[in-house]
PAMAR-157266 format. One record per residue (C-alpha): residue number from 0; residue in three letters; x, y, z. Coordinates in nm, 4 decimals. Layout:
N
<num: NUM, residu: ALA, east: X, north: Y, up: Z>
...
***
This chain:
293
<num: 0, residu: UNK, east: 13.5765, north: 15.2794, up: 9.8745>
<num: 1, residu: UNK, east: 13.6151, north: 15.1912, up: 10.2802>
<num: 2, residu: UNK, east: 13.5545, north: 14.8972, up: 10.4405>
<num: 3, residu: UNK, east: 13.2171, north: 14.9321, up: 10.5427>
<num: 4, residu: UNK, east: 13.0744, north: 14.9895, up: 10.1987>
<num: 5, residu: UNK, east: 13.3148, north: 14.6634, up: 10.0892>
<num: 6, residu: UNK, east: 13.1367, north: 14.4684, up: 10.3231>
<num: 7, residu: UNK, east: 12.8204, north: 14.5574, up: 10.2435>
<num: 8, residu: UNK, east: 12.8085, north: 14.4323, up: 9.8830>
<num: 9, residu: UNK, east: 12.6005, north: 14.1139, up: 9.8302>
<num: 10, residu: UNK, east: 12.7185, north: 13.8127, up: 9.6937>
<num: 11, residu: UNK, east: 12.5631, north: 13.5500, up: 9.7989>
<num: 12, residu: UNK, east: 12.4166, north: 13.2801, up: 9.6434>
<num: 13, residu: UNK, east: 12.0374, north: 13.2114, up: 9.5542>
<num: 14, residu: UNK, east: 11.9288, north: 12.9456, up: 9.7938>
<num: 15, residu: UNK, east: 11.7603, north: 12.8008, up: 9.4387>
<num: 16, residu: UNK, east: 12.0696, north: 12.8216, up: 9.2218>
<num: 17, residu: UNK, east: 12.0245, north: 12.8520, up: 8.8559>
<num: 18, residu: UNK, east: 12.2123, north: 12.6002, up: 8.6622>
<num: 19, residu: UNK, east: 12.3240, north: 12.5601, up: 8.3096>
<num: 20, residu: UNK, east: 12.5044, north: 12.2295, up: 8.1958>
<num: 21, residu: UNK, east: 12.7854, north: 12.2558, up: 7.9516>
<num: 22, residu: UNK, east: 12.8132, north: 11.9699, up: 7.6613>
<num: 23, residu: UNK, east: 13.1344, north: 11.8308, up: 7.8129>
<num: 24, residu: UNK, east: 12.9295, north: 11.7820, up: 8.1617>
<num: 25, residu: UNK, east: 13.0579, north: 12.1561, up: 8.3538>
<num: 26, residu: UNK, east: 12.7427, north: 12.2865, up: 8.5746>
<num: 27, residu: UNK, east: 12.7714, north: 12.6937, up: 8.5239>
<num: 28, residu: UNK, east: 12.6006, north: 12.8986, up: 8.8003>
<num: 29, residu: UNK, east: 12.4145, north: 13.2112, up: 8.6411>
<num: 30, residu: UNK, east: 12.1061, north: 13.4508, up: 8.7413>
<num: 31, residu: UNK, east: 11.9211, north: 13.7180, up: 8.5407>
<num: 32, residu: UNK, east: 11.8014, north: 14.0600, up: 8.6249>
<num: 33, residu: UNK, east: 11.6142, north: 14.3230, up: 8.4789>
<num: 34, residu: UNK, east: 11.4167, north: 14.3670, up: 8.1717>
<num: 35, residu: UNK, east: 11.4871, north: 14.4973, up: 7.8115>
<num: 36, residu: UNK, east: 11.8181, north: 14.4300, up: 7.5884>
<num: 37, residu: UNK, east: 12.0293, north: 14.1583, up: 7.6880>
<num: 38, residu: UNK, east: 12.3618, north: 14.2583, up: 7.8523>
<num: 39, residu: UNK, east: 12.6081, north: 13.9585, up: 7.9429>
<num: 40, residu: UNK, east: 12.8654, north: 14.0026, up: 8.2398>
<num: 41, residu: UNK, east: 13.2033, north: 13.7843, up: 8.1426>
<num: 42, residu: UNK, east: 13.3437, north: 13.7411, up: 8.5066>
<num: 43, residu: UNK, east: 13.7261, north: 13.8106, up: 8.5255>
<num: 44, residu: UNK, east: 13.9294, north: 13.5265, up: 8.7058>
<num: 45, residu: UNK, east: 13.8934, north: 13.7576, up: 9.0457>
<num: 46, residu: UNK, east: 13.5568, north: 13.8524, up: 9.0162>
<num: 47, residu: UNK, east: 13.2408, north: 13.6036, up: 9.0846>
<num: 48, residu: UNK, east: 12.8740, north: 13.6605, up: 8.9168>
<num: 49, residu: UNK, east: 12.6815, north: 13.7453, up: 9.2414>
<num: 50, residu: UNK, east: 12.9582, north: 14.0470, up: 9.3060>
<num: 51, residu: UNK, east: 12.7878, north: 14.2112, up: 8.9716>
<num: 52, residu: UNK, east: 12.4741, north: 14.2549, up: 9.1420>
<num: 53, residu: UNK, east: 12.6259, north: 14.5612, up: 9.3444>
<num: 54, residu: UNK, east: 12.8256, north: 14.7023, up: 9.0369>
<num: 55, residu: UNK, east: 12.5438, north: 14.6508, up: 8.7798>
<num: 56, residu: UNK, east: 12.1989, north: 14.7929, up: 8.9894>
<num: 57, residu: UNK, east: 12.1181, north: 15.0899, up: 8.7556>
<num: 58, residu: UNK, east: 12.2187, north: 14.8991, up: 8.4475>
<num: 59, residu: UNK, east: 11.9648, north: 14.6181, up: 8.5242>
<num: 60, residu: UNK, east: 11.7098, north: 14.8943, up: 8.4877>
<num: 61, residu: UNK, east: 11.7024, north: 14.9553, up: 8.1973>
<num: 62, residu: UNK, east: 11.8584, north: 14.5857, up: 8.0315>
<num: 63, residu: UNK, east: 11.8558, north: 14.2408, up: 8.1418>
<num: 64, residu: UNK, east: 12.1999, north: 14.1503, up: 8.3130>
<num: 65, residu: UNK, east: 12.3102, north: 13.8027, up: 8.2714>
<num: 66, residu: UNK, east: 12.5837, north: 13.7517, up: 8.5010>
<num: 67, residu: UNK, east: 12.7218, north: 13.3809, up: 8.5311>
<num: 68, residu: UNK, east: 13.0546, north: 13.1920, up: 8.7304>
<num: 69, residu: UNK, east: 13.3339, north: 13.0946, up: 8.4624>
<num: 70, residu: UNK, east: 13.4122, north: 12.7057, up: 8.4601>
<num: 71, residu: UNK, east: 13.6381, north: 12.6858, up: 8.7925>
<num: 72, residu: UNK, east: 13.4872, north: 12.9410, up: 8.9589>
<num: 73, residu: UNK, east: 13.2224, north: 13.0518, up: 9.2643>
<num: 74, residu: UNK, east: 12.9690, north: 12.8048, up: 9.2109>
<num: 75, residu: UNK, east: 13.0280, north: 12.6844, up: 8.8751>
<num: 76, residu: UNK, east: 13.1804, north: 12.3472, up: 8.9102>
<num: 77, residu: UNK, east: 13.5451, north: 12.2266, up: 8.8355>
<num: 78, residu: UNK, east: 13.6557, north: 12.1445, up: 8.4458>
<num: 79, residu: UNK, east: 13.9179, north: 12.1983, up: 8.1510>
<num: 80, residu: UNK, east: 14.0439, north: 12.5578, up: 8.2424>
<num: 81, residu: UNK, east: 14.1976, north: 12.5322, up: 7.8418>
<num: 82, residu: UNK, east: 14.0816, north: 12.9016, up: 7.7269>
<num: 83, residu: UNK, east: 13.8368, north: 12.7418, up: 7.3804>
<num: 84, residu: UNK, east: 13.6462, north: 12.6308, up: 7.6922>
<num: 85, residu: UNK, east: 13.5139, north: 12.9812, up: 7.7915>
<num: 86, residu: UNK, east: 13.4067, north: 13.0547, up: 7.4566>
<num: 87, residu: UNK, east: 13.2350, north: 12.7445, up: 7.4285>
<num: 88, residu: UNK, east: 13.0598, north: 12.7990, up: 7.7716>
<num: 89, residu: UNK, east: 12.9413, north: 13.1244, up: 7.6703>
<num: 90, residu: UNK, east: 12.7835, north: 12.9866, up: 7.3446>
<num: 91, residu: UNK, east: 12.6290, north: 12.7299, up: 7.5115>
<num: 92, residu: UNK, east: 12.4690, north: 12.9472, up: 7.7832>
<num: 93, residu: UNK, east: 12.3500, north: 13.1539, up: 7.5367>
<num: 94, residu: UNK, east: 12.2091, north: 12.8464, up: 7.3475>
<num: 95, residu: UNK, east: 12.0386, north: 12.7404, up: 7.6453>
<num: 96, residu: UNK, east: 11.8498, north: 13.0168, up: 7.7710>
<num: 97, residu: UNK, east: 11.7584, north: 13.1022, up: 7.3903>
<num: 98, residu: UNK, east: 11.9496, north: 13.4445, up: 7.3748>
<num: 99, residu: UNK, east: 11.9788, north: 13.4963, up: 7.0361>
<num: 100, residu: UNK, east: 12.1666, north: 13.8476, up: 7.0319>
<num: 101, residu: UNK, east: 12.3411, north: 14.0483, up: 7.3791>
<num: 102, residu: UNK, east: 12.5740, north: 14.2888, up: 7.4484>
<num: 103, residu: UNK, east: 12.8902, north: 14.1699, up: 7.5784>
<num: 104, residu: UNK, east: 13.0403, north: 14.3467, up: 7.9012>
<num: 105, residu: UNK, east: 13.3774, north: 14.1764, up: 7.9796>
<num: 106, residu: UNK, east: 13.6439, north: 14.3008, up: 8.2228>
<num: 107, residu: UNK, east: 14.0332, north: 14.2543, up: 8.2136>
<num: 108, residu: UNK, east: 14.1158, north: 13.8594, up: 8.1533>
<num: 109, residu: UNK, east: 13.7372, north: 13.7936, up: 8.0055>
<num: 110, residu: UNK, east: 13.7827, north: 14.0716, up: 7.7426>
<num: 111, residu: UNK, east: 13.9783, north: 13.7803, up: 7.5338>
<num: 112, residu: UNK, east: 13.7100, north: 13.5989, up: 7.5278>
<num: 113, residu: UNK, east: 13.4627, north: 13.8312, up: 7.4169>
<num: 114, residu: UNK, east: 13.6183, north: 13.9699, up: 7.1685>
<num: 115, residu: UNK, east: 13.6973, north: 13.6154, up: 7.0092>
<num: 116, residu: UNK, east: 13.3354, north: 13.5067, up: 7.0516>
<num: 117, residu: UNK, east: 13.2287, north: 13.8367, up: 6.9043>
<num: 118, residu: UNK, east: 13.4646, north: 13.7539, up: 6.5904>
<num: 119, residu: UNK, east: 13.3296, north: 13.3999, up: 6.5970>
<num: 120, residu: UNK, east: 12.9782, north: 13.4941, up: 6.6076>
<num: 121, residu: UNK, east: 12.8737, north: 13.8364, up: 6.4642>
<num: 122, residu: UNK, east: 12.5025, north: 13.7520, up: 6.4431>
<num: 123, residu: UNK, east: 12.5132, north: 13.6861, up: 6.8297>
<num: 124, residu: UNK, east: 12.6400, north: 14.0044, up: 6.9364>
<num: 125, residu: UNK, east: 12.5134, north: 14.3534, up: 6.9345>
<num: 126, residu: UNK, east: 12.7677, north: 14.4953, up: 7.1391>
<num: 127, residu: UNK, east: 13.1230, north: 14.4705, up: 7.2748>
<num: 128, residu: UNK, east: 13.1777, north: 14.6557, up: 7.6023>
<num: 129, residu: UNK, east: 13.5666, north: 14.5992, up: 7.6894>
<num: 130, residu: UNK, east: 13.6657, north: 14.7067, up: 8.0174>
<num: 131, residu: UNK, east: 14.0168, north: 14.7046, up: 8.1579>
<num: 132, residu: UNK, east: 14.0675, north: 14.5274, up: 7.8566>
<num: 133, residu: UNK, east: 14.3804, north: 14.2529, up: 7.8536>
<num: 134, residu: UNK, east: 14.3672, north: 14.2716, up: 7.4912>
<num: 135, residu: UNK, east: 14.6730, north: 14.3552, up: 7.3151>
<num: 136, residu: UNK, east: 14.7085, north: 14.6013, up: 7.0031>
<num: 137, residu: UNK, east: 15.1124, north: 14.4585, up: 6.9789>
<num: 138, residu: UNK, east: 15.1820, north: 14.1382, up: 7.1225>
<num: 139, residu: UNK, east: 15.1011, north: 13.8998, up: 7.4064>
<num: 140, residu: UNK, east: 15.4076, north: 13.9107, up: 7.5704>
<num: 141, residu: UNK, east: 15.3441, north: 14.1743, up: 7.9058>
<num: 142, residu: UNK, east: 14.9670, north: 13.9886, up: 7.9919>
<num: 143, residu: UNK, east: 15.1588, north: 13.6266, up: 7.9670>
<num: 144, residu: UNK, east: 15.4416, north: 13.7567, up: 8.2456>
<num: 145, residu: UNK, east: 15.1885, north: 13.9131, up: 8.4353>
<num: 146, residu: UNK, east: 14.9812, north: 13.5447, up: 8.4270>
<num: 147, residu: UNK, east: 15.3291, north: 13.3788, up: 8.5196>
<num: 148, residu: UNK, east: 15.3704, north: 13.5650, up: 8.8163>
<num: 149, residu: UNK, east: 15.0258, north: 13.5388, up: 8.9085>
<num: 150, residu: UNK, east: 15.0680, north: 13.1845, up: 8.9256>
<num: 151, residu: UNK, east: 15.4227, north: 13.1639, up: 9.1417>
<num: 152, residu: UNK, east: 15.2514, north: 13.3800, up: 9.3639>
<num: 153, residu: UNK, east: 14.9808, north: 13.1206, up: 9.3933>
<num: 154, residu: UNK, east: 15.1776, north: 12.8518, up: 9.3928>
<num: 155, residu: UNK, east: 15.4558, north: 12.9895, up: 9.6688>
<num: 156, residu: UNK, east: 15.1772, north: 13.1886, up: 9.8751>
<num: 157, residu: UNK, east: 14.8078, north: 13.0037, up: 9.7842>
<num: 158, residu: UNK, east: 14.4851, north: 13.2050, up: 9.7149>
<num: 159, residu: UNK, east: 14.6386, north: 13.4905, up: 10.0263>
<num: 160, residu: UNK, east: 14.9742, north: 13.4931, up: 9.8088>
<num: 161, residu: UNK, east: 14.7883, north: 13.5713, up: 9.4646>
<num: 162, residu: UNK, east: 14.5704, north: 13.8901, up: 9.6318>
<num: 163, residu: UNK, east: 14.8933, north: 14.0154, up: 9.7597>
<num: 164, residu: UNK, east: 15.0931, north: 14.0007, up: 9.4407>
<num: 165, residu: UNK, east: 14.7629, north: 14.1164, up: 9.2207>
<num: 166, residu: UNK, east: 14.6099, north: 14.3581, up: 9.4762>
<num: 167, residu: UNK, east: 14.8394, north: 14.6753, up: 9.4286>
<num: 168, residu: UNK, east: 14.7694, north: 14.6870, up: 9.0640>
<num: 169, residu: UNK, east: 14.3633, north: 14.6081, up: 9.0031>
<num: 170, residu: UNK, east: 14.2963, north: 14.9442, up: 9.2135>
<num: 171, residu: UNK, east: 14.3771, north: 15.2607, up: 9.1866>
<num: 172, residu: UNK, east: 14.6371, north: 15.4241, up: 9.3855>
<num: 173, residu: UNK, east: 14.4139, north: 15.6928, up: 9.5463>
<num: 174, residu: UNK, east: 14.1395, north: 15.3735, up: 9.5951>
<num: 175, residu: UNK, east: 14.4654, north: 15.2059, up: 9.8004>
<num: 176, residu: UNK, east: 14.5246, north: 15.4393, up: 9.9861>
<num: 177, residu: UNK, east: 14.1955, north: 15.6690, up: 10.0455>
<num: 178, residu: UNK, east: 14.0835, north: 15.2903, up: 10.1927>
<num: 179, residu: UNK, east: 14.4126, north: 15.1790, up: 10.3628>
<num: 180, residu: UNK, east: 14.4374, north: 14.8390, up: 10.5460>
<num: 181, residu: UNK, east: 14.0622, north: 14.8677, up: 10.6778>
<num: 182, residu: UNK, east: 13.9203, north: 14.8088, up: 10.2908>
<num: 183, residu: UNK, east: 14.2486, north: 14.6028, up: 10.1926>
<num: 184, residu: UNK, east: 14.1491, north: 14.3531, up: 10.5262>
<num: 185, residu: UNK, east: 13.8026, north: 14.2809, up: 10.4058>
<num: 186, residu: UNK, east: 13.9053, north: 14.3158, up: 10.0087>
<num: 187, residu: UNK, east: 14.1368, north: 14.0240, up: 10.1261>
<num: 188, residu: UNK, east: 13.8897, north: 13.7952, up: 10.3185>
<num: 189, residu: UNK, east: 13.6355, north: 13.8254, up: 10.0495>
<num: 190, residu: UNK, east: 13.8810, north: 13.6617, up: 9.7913>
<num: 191, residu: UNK, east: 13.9558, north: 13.3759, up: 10.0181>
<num: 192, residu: UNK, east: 13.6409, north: 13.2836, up: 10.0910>
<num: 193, residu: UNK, east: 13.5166, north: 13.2661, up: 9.7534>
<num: 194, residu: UNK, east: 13.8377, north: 13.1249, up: 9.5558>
<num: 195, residu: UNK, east: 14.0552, north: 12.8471, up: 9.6084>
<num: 196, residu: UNK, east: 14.3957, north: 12.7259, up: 9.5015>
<num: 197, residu: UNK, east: 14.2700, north: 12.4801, up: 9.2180>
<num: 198, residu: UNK, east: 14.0166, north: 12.7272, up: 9.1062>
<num: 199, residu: UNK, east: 14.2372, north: 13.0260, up: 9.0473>
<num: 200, residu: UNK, east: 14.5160, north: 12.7800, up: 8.9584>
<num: 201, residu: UNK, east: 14.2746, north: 12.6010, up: 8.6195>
<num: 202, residu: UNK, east: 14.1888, north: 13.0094, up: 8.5119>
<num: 203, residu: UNK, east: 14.5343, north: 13.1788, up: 8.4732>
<num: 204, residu: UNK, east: 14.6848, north: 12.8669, up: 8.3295>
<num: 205, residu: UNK, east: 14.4122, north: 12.8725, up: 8.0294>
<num: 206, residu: UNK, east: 14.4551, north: 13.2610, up: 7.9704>
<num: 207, residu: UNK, east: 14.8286, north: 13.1773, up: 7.8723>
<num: 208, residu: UNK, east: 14.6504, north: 13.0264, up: 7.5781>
<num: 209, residu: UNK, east: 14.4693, north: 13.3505, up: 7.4853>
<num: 210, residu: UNK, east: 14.6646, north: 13.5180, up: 7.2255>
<num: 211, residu: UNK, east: 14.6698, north: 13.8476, up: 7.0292>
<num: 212, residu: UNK, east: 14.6540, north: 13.9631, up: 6.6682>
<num: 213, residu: UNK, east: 14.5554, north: 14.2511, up: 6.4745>
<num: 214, residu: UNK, east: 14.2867, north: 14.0244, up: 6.2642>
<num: 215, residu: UNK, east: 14.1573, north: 13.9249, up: 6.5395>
<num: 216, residu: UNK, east: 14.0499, north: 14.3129, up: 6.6140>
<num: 217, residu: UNK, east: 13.9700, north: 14.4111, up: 6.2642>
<num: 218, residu: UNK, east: 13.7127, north: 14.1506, up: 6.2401>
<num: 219, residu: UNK, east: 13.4925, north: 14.2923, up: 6.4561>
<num: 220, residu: UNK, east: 13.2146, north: 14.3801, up: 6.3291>
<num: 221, residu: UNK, east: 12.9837, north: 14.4803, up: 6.5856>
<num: 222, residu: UNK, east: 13.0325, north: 14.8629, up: 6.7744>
<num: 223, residu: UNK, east: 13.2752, north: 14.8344, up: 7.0771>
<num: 224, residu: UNK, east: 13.3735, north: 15.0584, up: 7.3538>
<num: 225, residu: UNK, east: 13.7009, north: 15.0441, up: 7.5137>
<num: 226, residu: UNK, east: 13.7290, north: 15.2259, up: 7.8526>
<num: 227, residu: UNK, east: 13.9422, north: 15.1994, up: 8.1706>
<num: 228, residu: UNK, east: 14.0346, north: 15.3996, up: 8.4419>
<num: 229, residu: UNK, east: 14.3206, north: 15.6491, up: 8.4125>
<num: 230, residu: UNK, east: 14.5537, north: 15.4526, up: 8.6685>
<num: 231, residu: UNK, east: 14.5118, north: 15.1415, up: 8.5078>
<num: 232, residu: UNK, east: 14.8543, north: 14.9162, up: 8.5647>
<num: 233, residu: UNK, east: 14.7567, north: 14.7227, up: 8.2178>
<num: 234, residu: UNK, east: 14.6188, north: 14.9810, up: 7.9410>
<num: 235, residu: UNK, east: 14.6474, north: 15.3679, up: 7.9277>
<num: 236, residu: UNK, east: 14.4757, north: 15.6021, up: 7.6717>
<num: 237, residu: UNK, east: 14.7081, north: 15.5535, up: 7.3869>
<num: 238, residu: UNK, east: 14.7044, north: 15.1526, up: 7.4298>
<num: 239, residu: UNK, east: 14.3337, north: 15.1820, up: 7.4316>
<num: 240, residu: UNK, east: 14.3381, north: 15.4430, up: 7.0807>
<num: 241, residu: UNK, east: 14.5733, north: 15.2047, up: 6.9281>
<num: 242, residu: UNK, east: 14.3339, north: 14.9016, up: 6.9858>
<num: 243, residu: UNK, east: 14.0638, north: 15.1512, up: 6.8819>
<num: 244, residu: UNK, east: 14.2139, north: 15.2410, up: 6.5641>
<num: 245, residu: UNK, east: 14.2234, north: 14.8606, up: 6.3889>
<num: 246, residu: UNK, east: 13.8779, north: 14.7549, up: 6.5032>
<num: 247, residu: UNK, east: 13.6044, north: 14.8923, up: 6.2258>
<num: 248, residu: UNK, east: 13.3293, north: 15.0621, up: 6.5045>
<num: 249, residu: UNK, east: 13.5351, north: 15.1604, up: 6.8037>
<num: 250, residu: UNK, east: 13.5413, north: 15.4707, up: 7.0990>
<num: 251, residu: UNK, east: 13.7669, north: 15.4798, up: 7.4213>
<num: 252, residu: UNK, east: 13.6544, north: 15.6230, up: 7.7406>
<num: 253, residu: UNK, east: 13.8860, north: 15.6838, up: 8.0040>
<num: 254, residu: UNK, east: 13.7320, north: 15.7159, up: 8.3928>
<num: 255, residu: UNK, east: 13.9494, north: 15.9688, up: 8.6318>
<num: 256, residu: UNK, east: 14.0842, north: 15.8396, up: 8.9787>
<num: 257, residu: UNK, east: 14.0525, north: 15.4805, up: 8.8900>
<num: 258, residu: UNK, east: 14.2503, north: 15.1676, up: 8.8265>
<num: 259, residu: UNK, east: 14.1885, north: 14.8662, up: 8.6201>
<num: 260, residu: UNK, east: 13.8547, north: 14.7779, up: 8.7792>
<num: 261, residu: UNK, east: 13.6273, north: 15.0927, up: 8.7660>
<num: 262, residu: UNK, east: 13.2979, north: 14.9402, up: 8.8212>
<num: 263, residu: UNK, east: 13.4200, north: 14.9261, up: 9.2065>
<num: 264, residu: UNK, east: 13.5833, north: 15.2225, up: 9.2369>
<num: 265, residu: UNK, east: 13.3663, north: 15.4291, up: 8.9925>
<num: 266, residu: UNK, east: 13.0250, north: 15.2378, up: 9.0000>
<num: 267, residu: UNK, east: 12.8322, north: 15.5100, up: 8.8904>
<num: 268, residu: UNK, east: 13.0471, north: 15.6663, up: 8.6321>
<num: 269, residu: UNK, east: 13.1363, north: 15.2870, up: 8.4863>
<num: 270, residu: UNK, east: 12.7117, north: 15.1809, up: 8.4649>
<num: 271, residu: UNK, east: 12.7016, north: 15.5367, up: 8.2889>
<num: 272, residu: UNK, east: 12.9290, north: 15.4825, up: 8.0020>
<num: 273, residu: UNK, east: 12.7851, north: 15.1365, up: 7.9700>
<num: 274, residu: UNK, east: 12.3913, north: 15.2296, up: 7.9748>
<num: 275, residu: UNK, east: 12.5010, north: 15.5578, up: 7.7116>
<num: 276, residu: UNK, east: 12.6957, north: 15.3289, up: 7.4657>
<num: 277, residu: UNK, east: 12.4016, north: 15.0517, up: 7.5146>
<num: 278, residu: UNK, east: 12.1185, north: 15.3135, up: 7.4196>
<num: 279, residu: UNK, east: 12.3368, north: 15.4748, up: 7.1304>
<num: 280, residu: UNK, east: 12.3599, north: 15.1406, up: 6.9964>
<num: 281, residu: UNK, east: 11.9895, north: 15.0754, up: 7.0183>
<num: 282, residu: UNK, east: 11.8911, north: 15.3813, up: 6.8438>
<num: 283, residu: UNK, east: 12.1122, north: 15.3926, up: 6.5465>
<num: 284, residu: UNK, east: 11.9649, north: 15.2850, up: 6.2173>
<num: 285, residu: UNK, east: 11.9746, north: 14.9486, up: 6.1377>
<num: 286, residu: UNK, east: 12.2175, north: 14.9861, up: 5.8395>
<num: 287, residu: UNK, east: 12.4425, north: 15.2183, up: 6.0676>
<num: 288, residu: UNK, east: 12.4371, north: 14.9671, up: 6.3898>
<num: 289, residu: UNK, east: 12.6658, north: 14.7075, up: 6.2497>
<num: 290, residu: UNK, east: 12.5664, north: 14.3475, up: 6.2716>
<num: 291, residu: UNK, east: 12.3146, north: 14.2815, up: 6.5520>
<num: 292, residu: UNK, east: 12.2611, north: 14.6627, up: 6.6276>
***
C-alpha cells in the first residue's frame, strides 16, 4: 500500500445521496451495489461507507453490498452516540429497505454490534463475518483503555491527535513501513477531511458501553467467521480460537503480513475469505445452515 494507490480510492459521495431516517429523527447515508445475497458493511468508527466501495469490488459481484455511515459519521447526521443506538439503526435500515435476512460483515469496533444484533435477531441474519474483531472471549477491560486513550488523544490533539495515537496499531508493521511517510501523509489527510472532533468524539464514548460475555457468544446461532491479520495489535490466533470455541458454528482465518484492517492491506485475500465463507453458507442444507442459512 503507497500513496498513490491510497489516493486513488473513491469515496465520494453520490451527488443524489440515499437517505434512511431513523425513528428518533437521525438521517443515515447508505448505497447498494451488486446483485444476489445481501451482505451488510458495519463501518468501524475510522472507516466511512463510500471507502467500502474500493475494499468490497469483487464481493459486490457476486452479493449485494449494503454499506451505510454510522450515526455521527461521513454523511450520516449528528445523534445519541449511546451504543443501543447502532443496533437500533441497523434494524431500522434493514426495516426500511425490506431486507429481511443479510450477512453481516463488521470490522473492529462494529463487530460489537453485530454480534449483539445477530443474538437479538437470529431470523435476520444468515451470516456473521467478524473482522478484526473487538470482541472479547475474557473481559472488556484492554478495548475500554484502548477507547480511553483514544479519546485523550482526541481531546489533547483533535481529529490529527487521534490518527497519530491510533495509526501505528490499525496497520501492519510491514504496511508502515513498506509505505513510509508518503502513504502515512495522505492516510492522514483522508481522516481529517472526512471526521471531525464531535463525530469521532459521540462514537468512542458509546463503545465504552459495549460490553463482553460468554452468553453473549454462545447464543449465536447463525455460522460466523472470525479472521484478522497476523499483526493485529487487538486479537491474535489463540484470542480468535478462544472466541471460536464458545460460539456454536464458528472458523478463524488468519491473513499473513497484515494488521487489524486487512481489507486495505490484503483486499484481495480479505474479499476471498468473505465471498468462500458467503457461498459455503449458501450451499449447505437448510437443516445444516443454522438459522437464516
Amino acid at each position: 500500500m503507497d500513496a498513490e494507490q491510497i489516493e486513488s480510492w473513491d469515496a465520494s459521495y453520490d451527488s443524489a445521496q440515499n437517505v434512511h431516517r431513523t425513528a428518533d429523527g437521525v438521517d443515515l447515508y447508505y448505497e447498494h451495489r451488486g446483485e444476489g445475497p445481501w451482505l451488510t458493511v458495519l463501518s468501524s468508527v475510522f472507516v466511512v461507507s463510500t471507502a467500502w466501495r474500493n475494499f468490497t469490488e469483487q464481493l459486490a459481484q457476486k452479493n449485494t453490498v449494503l454499506t451505510y455511515d454510522i450515526r455521527n459519521q461521513g454523511a450520516s447526521a449528528m445523534g445519541d452516540g449511546a451504543y443501543e443506538n447502532h443496533l437500533n439503526d441497523l434494524e431500522s435500515l434493514l426495516d426500511g429497505l425490506g431486507i429481511e435476512q443479510t450477512y453481516l460483515l463488521a470490522v473492529s469496533f462494529s463487530t460489537l454490534f453485530a454480534r449483539d444484533f445477530a443474538v437479538r435477531n437470529p431470523d435476520r441474519v444468515k451470516g456473521l463475518i467478524l473482522c478484526g474483531p473487538a470482541i472479547s472471549a475474557y473481559q472488556s477491560i484492554r478495548r475500554k483503555l484502548h477507547l480511553k486513550a483514544w479519546l485523550a488523544a482526541l481531546e489533547a490533539g483533535g481529529p490529527a491527535g487521534l490518527f497519530d495515537a491510533s495509526y501505528p496499531f490499525v496497520l501492519g508493521d510491514r504496511t508502515i513501513g513498506k509505505g513510509g511517510s508518503a502513504a502515512y501523509l495522505a492516510l492522514r489527510d483522508r481522516f481529517l477531511a472526512i471526521h471531525s472532533k464531535a463525530q469521532l468524539r459521540a462514537n468512542l464514548e458509546g463503545g465504552l458501553q459495549a460490553t463482553d460475555s460468554d452468553e453473549q457468544l454462545r447464543n449465536l446461532e447463525c455460522p460466523v467467521l472470525l479472521f484478522t491479520g497476523d499483526d493485529d495489535f487487538n486479537v491474535g490466533r489463540s484470542g480468535l480460537e478462544d472466541q471460536a470455541a464458545m460460539i456454536p458454528d464458528a472458523r478463524v482465518e488468519i491473513i499473513p503480513r497484515c494488521g487489524h484492517a486487512p481489507y486495505v492491506e490484503q483486499t484481495e485475500a480479505f474479499e476471498r475469505i468473505v465471498q468462500d465463507f458467503v457461498t459455503e453458507v449458501e450451499t449447505r442444507e437448510p437443516s445444516s445452515a443454522g438459522v437464516g442459512g
